[in-house]
C-alpha positions as CSV (number, residue, x, y, z in Angstrom):
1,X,-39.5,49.5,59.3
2,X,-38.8,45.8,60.6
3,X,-36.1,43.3,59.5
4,X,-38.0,42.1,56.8
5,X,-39.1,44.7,55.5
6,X,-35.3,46.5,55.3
7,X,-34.3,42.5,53.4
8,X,-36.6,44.1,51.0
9,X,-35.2,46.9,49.8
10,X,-32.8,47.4,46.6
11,X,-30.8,50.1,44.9
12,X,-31.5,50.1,41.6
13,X,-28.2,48.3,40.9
14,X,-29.6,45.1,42.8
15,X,-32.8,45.4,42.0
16,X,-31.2,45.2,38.0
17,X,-29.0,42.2,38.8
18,X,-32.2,40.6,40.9
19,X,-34.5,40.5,37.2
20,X,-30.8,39.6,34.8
21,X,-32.2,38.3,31.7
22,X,-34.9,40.2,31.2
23,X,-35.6,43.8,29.9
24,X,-35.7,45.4,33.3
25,X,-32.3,46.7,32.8
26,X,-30.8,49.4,35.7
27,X,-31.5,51.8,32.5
28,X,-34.8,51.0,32.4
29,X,-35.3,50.8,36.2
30,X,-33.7,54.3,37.0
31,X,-36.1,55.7,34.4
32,X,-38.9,54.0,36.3
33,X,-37.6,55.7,38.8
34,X,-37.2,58.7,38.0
35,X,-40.8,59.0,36.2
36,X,-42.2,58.1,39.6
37,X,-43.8,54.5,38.2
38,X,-41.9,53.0,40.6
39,X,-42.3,55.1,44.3
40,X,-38.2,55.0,45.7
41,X,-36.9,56.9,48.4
42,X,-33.5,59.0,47.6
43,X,-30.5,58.8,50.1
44,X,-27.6,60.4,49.1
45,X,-26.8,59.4,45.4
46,X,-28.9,56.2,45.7
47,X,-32.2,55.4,45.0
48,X,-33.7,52.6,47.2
49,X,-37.0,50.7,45.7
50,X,-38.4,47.9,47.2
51,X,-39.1,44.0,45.9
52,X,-42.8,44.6,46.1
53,X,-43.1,48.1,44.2
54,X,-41.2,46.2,41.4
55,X,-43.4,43.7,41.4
56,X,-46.8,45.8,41.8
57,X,-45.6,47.8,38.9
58,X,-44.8,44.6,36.8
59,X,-48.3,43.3,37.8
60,X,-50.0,46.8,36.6
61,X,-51.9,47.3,33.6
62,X,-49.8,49.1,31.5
63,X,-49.4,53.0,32.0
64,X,-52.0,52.4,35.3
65,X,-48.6,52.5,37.8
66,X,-49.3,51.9,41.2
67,X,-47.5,54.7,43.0
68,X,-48.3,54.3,46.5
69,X,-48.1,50.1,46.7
70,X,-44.6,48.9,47.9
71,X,-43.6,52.6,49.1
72,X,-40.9,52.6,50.9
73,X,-42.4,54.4,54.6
């Protein structure tokens, strides 16, 4: 993984404080999560998502998630 890739990836807590204001809450994100909408990778107790699975799942159809786009690899 390069640089700007790493600048890239969240925990759900940033990812939350990154999209404030709108209904993507960390509730809502860690369910996201968790359902596998939005692919994460687990270290420890976190959960780390990237910027671009956010958005690739923002920019889906609805219930058409893309799993595989913005994996973290």
């Amino acid at each position: 993984m390069q640089n700007s890739e790493l600048s890239n990836v969240l925990t759900i807590e940033a990812a939350a404080k990154l999209y404030e204001g709108t209904s993507l809450t960390q509730t809502a994100i860690r369910r996201l999560v968790r359902s596998g909408e939005i692919p994460s990778r687990r270290i420890g107790a976190k959960y780390l998502i990237t910027a671009a699975a956010i958005e690739n799942w923002l920019n889906s159809p609805p219930g058409q998630a893309k799993q595989n786009e913005g994996a973290i690899v």
